[in-house]
N, C-alpha and C positions, 0 to 999 in steps of 0.2 A: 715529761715536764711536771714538778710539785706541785703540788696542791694543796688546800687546806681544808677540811672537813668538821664542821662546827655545827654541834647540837645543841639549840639555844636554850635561853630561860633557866640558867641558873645564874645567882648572884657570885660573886666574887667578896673572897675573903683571906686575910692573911697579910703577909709581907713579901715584896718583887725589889730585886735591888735596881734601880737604874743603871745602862753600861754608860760608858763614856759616849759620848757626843761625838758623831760622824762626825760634822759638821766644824770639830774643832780638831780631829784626828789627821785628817787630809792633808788642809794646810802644813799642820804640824809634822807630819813625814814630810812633805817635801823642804820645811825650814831645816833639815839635817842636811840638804845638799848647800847648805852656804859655809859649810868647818867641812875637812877635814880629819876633824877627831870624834870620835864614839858617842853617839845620839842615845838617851835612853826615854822613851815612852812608856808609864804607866796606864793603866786602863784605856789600854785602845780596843775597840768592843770588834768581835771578829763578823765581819760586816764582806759583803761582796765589795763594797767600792773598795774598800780597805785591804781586801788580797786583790785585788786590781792592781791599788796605787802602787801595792810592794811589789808585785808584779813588774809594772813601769820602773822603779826602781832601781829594781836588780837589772832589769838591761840594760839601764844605762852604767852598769857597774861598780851599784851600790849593795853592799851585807847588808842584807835583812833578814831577821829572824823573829818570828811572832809566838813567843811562849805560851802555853795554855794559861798562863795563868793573867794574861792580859797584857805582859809587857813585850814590848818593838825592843829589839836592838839595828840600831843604823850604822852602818861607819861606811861613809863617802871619800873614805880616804883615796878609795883607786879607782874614782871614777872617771871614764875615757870614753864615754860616749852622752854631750850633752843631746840626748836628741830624743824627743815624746813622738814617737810613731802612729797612726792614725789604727793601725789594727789595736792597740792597748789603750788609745784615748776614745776613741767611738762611742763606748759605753759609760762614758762618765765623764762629767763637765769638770769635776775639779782637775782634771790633769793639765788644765789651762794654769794650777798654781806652780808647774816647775820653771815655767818661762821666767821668772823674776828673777827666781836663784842661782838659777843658770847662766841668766845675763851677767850678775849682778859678781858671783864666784869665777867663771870664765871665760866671762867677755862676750860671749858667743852663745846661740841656743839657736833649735830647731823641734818648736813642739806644733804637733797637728792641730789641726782646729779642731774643739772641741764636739763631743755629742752628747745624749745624759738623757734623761725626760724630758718627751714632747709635752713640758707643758706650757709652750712659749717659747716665745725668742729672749734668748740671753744672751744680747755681741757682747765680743770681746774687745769692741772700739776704745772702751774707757780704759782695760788694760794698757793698748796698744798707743794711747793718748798719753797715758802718763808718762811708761818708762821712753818714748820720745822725746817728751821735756826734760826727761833726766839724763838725756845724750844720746839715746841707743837710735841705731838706724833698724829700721821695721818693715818689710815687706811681705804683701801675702800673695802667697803663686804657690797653683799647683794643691792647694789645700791645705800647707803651712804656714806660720811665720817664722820667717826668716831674721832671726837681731843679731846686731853686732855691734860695734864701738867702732867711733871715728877711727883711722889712722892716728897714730899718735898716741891714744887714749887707752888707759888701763882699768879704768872702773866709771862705774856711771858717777854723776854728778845729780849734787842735793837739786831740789826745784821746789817752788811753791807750784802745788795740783789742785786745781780744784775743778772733780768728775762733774758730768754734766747729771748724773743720776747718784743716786745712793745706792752702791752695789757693795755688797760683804769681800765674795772673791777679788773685788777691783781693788777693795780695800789692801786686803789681805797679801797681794800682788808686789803691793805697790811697796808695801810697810817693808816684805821680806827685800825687796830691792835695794828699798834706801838703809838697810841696814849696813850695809855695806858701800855705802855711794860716799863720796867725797864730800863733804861741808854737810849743810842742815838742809834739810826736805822736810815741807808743813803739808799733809794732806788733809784738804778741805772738803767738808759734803760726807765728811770717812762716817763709813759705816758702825752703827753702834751697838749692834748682837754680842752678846756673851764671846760667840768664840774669839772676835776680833782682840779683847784683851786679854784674851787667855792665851794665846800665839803672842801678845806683845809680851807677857811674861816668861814666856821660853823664851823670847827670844833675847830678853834684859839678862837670862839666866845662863846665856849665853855669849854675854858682854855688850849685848847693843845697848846703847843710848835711848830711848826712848820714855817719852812724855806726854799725858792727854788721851791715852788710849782707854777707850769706855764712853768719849765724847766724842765731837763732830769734827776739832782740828786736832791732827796728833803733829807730834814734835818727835823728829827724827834723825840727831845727832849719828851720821855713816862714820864706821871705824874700819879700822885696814883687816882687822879679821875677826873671824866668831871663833868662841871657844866650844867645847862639847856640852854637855847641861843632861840633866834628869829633870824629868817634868812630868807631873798626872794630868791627864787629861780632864775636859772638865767634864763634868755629869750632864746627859743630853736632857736639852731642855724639851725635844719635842716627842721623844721619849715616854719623855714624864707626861705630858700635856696630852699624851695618845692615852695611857695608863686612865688617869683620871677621868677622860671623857668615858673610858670603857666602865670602871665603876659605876660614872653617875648615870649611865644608862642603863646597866644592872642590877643595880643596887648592889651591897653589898659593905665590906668596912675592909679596905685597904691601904696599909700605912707603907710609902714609897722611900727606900731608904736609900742615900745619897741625892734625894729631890731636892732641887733649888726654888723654893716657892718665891725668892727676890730674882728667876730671871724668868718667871712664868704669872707675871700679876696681872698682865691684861686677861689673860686664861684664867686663871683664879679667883679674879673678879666678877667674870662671867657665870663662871660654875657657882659663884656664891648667890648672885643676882638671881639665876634660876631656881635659885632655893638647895642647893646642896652645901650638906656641911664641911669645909676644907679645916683643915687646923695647919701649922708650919711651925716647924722649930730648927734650929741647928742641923742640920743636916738628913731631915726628912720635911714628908707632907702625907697627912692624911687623908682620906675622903671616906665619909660614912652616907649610908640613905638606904632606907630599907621600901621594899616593895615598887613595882614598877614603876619606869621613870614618869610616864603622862599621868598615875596620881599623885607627883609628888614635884615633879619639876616645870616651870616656864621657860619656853622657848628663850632665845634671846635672839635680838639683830647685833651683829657686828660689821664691822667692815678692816680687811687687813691692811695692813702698813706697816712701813720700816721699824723697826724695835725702835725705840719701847711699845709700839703699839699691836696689834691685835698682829701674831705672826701669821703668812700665809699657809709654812707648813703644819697650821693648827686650824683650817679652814677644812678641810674634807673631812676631819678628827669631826669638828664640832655641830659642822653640820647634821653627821649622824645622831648626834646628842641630839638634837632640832628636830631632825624626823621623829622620834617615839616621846617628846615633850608637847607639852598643851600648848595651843597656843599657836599665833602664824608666827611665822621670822624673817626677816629680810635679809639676806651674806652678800656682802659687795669686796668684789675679787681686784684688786687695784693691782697689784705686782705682774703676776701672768695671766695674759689672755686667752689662754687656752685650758684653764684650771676647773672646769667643771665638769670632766670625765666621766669624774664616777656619779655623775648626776642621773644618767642612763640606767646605771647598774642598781643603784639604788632605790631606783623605781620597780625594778623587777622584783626586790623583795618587798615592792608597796607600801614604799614610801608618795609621799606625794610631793612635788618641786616642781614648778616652772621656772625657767629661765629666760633672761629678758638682756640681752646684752652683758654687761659685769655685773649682775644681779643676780642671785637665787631667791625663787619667792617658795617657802617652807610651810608649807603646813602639816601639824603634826598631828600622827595617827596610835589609836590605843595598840595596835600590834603590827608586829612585822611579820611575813611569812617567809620560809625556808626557801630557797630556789638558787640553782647553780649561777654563778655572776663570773665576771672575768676584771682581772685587777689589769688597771691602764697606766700606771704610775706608781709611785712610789705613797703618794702621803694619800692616793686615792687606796689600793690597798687596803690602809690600817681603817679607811673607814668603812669597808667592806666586811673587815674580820670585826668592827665594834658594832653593826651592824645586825650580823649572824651570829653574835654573843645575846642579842637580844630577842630574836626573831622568832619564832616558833616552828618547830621541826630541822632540820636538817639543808644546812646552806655548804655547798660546796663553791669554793673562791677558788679558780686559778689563775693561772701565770703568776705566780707569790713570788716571782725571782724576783722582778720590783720590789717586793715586802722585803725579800732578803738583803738588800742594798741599804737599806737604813735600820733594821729594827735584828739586834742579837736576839736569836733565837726566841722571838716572839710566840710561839705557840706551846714552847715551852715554859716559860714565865707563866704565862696565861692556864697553864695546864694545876701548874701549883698554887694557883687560885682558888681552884675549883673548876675551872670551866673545864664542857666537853666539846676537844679539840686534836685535830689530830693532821699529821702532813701525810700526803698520800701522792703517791707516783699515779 
């Protein structure tokens, strides 16, 4: 099992390109199951979820092919098995996104219930709530859902939805369905993260209908088929938001190039309020600060929620900013209840944190020291390795598979920074 081996206390300096955004990758391989004709993805970052999904994919008897140089080729033309199996969906929650298209393209789907991080319950009620308004009959036995269309019925029908929560995938779900559903579907409470408009412009690029995408109700004109599309993926916001916390913790002067500082300004804000210098132009982001972060940065409190506001997977990232800053902090965890994992681990490189229900209470200390830790999660992970980029002496992080699942070749990046960092068996 990989490992990560990080010898702290050097700053970071240079330029890290951001890859593209899991987060927006996912979705977007599975919107190639709604055509029949030739999918093209640029900048999909080679991620474990992401040879998962194409994994899932290909068994259901879709071409995929992932270039080294970052682009997907799709073609669904000869797909004859709509069916997500429980051994290829276990490890990753987004495979709950081919049920839409599957409904939605052939009438019919059988995908497993999902798995992914335990960081909380994430049902798929909301999915299974919508595309039922929109016609489809749904049953769960056995550890699947089971959808189909009435008798009679050749494609789902438009419906106004409005989720009982703000979920992205419910969103995401729900949009790839109605693209293809008969009349107009308005979903309400729709989720307002970056990737959700970036999947609505593949999927305009593709011939859908669609209007409001980036706000709360989108407008969803269904047409009788999609066409194929080229599409770049968008540049990962939390990525980027992982990147910047590791500089302002080490000081350093790192300019992030393809960084979207207009989908990362609750983050931005934060890092600026603590006292780090961010700068943003056209298609990067800066962050400079020289010498340790507790003489130079303030704590901050935040609390997460649905975009625009403070993202959840930028909650373990900034907390670690929090531990080696002056100052106490309050982090209040709204989204999952079970999101403070690495709370444990981070104590062992002496950090200080109590926790008190969806509270973190932060107090920040002049040094961290070196000490073996274990990654429980994905976004706990990045802040294990931002952590032992600060820390003094020698911090070994495993189970990085977790790390591996959202961050392209992160200790590589990090290596052409400057830092000493290294994967080990």
């Amino acid at each position: 099992m990989d490992k990560l081996i990080i010898r702290g206390g050097r700053p970071l300096h240079g330029e890290v390109l951001i890859s593209g955004a899991k987060n927006a990758a996912l979705p977007e391989l599975c919107a190639a199951l709604l055509t029949d004709q030739p999918v093209t993805l640029v900048n999909v970052p080679r991620l474990q979820d992401v040879a998962t999904m194409l994994k899932l994919l290909r068994h259901m008897g879709v071409r995929a092919e992932h270039g080294a140089d970052g682009t997907v080729q799709l073609d669904a033309g000869a797909l004859d098995q709509p069916e997500a199996p429980y051994e290829l969906v276990k490890t990753m929650r987004a495979s709950v996104l081919a049920l839409g298209p599957l409904l939605a393209r052939f009438g019919r789907a059988k995908v497993s219930l999902p798995g992914g991080c335990a960081i909380g319950s994430r049902p798929v009620d909301q999915h299974i709530k919508g595309l039922q308004a929109m016609g489809a009959e749904i049953v769960v036995e056995h550890g699947y859902m089971l959808a189909g269309l009435p008798a009679g019925r050749s494609r789902l029908r438009g419906a106004r939805i409005a989720t009982d929560m703000v979920t992205v995938t419910g969103t995401e779900n729900l949009l790839m369905a109605a693209a293809l559903a008969e009349g107009e579907t308005v979903l309400e409470n729709a989720a307002q993260e970056p990737e959700i408009p970036d999947l609505a412009e593949m999927l305009i690029r593709m011939g859908a209908k669609i209007e409001g995408h980036g706000t709360s109700r989108i407008h969803i004109q269904g047409v009788e088929r999609l066409s194929g599309c080229r599409h770049q993926v968008v540049a990962d916001r939390i990525e980027a938001g992982t990147f910047l916390c590791a500089v302002a913790a080490t000081g350093g002067d790192v300019l992030l190039r393809h960084g979207r500082a207009d989908h990362l300004e609750a983050v931005i804000d934060k890092l600026r309020d603590a006292g780090a210098t961010v700068e943003a132009g056209e298609g990067f982001v800066r962050i400079r600060g020289e010498g340790p972060a507790f003489q130079r940065l303030k704590a901050q409190s935040f609390r997460t929620t649905e975009y625009p506001g403070f993202p959840t997977d930028m909650q373990a990232q900034f907390m670690a900013l929090n531990c080696v800053s002056q100052g106490a902090s309050m982090v209040t965890e709204t989204i999952f209840e079970n999101r403070f994992m690495h709370v444990n681990e981070l104590a062992r490189l002496g950090a200080h944190v109590q926790i008190d229900g969806k509270v973190a209470l932060v107090e920040g200390v002049a040094q961290l020291s070196g000490a073996t830790v274990m990654a429980t999660d994905l976004r706990a992970s990045a802040s294990l390795v931002i952590a032992g980029l600060v820390a003094e002496g020698e911090t070994v992080v495993d189970r990085i598979y977790h790390l591996d699942r959202g961050y392209d070749r992160m200790e590589a990046k990090l290596r052409g920074l400057g830092a000493d960092i290294e994967r080990s068996k």
